[in-house]
MIKEVEX-747891 format. One line per 3 residues: for each residue x, y, z of N, C-alpha, C. Coordinates in steps of 0.02 Angstrom, whole numbers. Example, Ala and Ser with C-alpha at 12.3 -4.5 7.8 and 13.67 -1.06 7.14 Angstrom:
// residues 2
660,-284,390,615,-225,390,660,-165,390; 642,-112,354,684,-53,357,645,2,394 $
***
This chain:
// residues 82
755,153,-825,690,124,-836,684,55,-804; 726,8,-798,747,-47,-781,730,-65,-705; 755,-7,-684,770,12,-597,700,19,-567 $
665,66,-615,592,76,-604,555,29,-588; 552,-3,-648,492,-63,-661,532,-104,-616; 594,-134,-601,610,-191,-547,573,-179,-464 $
597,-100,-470,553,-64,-413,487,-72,-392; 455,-81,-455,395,-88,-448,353,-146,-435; 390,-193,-463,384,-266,-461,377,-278,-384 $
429,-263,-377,459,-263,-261,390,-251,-248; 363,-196,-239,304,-166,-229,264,-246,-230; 221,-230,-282,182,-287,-300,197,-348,-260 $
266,-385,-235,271,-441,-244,245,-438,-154; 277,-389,-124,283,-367,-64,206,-359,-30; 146,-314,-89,93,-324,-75,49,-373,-50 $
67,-414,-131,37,-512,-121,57,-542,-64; 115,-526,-32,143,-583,28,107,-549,83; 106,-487,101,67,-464,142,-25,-464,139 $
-35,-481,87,-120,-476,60,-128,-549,92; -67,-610,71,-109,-685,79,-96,-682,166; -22,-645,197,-34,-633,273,-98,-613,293 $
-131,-579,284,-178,-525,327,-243,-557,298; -265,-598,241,-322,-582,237,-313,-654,209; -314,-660,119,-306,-726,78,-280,-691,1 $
-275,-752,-30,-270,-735,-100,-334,-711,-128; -397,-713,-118,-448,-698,-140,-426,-626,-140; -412,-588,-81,-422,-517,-82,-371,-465,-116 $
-343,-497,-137,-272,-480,-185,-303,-428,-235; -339,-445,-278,-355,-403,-338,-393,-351,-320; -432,-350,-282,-495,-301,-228,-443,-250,-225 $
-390,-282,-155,-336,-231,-143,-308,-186,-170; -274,-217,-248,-241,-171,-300,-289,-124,-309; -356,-119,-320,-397,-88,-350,-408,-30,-306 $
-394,-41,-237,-396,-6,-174,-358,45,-200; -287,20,-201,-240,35,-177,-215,69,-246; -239,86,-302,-229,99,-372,-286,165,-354 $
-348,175,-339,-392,235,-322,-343,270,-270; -309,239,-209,-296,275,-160,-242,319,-182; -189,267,-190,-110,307,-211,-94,295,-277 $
-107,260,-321,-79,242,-384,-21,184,-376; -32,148,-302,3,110,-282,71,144,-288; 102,184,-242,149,233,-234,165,234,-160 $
190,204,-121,215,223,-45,240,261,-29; 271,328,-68,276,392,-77,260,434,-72; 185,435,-99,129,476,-108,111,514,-51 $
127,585,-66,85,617,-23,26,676,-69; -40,684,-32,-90,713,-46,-90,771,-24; -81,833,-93,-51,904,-74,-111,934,-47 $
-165,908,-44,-226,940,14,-246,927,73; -255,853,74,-256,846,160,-196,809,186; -143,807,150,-68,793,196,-82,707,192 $
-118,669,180,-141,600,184,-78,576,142; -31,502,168,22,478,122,11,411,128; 48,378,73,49,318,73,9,275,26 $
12,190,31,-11,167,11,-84,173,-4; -104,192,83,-186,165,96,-184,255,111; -147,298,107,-171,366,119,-198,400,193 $
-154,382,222,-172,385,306,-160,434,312; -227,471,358,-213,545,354,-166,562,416; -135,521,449,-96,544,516,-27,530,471 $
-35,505,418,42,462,387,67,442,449; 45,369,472,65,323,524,115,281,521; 143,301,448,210,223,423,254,274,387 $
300,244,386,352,292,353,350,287,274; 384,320,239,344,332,161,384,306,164; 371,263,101,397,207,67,409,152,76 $
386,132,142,418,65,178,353,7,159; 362,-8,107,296,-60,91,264,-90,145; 317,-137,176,291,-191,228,273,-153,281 $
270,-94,331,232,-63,344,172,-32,340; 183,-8,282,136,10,275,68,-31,255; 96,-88,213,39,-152,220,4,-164,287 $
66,-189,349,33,-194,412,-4,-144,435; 1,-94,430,-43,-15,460,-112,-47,408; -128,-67,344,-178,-59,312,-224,-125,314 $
-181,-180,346,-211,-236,360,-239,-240,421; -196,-184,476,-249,-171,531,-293,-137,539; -277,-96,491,-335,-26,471,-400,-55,446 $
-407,-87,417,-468,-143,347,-503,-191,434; -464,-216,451,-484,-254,509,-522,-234,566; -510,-159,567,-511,-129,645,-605,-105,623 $
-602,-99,553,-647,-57,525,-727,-109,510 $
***
């Protein structure tokens, strides 16, 4: 249980450093909220209908599962490009 929640923490902490990179602290909480509808904040996640994984749920899965800091950058350019 320990392992989990430390796990999870990583996640989170890994998010914020990449959220104040790419954007600010303002957009921090927006994000989670994103990112809590998208995956359940899970970099794991894959979607057993349209194959979509990840944080931000990319339907090409463009980052490798699980790799936070990737996958942040794929979603900070993704939000940007958009």
């Amino acid at each position: 249980m320990v392992a989990r929640e430390f796990k999870q923490l990583i996640i989170f902490i890994i998010i914020h450093q990449k959220t104040i990179e790419c954007w600010n602290e303002s957009e921090y909480q927006p994000l989670i909220k994103l990112l809590f509808r998208e995956s359940g904040i899970n970099p794991y996640v894959i979607n057993p209908t349209s194959g979509a994984c990840g944080l931000f749920q990319s339907i090409n899965c463009d980052y490798e599962l699980g790799n936070v800091k990737q996958q942040m950058d794929w979603g900070c350019n993704y939000i940007k490009r958009r």
